[in-house]
Structures are given as structure tokens and as C-alpha cells.
N, C-alpha and C positions, 0 to 999 in steps of 0.2 A: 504494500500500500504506500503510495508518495504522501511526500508528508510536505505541507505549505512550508515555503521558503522564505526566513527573513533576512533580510538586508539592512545592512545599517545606514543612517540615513548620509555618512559620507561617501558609498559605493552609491547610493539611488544621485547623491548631487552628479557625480562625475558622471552619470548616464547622462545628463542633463547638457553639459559642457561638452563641444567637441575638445582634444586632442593631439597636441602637432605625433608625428610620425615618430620621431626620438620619444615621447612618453613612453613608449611600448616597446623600443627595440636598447640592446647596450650600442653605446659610441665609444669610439675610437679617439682620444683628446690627446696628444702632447705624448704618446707615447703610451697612455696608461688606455684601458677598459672604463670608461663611467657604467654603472648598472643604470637600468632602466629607471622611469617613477615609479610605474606600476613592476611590482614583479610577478612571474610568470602564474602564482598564485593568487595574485588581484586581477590578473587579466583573465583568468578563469571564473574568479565570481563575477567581473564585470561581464562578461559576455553572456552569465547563465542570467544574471540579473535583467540584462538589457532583452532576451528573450522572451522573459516571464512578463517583463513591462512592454512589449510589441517594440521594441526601440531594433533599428538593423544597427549593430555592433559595428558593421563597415564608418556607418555615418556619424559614429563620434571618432574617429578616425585610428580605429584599431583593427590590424592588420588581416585581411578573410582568415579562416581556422585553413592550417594547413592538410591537403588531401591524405586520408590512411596510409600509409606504405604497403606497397605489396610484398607477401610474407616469399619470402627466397624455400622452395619447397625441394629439398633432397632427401633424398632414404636415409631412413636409421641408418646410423652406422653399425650396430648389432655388435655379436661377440664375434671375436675371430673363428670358431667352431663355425657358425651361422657363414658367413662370409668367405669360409674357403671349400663349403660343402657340396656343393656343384664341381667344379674342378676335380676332388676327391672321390668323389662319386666318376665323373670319368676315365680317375684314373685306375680305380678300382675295376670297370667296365670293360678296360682296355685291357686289364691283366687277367682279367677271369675268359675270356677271348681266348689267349694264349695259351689257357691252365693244360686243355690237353695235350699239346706240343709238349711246356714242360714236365709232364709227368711221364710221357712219354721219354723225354730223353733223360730222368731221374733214373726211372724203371733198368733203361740199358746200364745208364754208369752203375746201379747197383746191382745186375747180373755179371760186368767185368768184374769190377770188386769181387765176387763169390767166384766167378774162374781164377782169377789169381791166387786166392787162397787155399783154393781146392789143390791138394797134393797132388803132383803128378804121377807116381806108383801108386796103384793101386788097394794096395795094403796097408 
């Protein structure tokens, strides 16, 4: 539920008064930053104020609200498991492929192995 909004009566005068440009923005003087008059949280109830009262916030000379940013959209980065598990998976694909080639050439080195040990005399 919204709740009525009050304002005190030196943010409703300043709705009243236009502005110059430098009110609302910091300047650049001699070297140093000056801050603004208003700071970035009076120029937030001045604009919620100037709305509530039908005032455009432009025409006391305070700057249009700047457009949302558009949000920069990339994938999770996830955990390393997650992120190399494709690849892993192909390379596992790649060698089960193979498996019967190499079980086949295990199978022979392990029947020379058992001829070589096999005694040549018979007894």
C-alpha cells in the first residue's frame, strides 16, 4: 500500500523556482570539483516531489532522468566440472571408439608375454 508523501516546505519552494544548470550538476573551478547545490539525494526528492505536485522537473531546470542501462547478458561462469564437461565427454566418446582396437592389441601383447614364459622343453 503507498503511503502519502510529505515534503518539507523548502523542497515544495524550490519546485517553485526555476534552476540554473550548475545547481544540479558538480563544476570544475581553478582546479578543484565544487559539488553541486542540490545533491544527488535532493535531486531525487525534488523530482519525486515535482511529480506528485504535476510540476515537469525539466522546467525548473533539472536535468531529464537518465535512460536505464542495458544489462550486459553473459552465461554463468559455473564451476570448472560444468564448463569443461562437453569436451570431456568427447573425449571420453573418442576413446571408447577405439576400446576395441585397444583390447585387441592388449589381448596379443598379453598372449606374447605367456609365449615367452612358456619353457621351451617340454618337461
Amino acid at each position: 500500500m503507498a503511503t502519502v508523501r510529505k515534503f518539507s516546505a523548502s523542497i515544495l519552494s524550490h519546485i517553485k523556482a526555476e534552476h540554473a544548470e550548475t545547481c544540479f550538476k558538480p563544476i570544475f573551478v581553478n582546479g578543484h570539483w565544487r559539488s553541486p547545490r542540490f545533491s544527488l539525494r535532493r535531486q531525487a526528492e525534488l523530482r519525486k516531489a515535482c511529480t506528485l505536485n504535476g510540476v515537469d522537473a525539466v522546467s525548473i531546470g533539472m536535468p531529464p532522468p537518465a535512460p536505464p542501462k542495458v544489462m550486459q547478458k553473459k552465461p554463468p561462469k559455473g564451476h570448472k566440472q560444468q564448463r569443461q564437461y562437453a569436451a570431456k565427454q568427447a573425449v571420453i566418446q573418442k576413446n571408447m571408439e577405439d576400446m576395441p582396437e585397444k583390447i585387441r592389441k592388449w589381448k596379443e601383447a598379453l598372449a606374447k608375454e605367456k609365449l615367452k614364459a612358456k619353457p621351451v622343453l617340454p618337461f
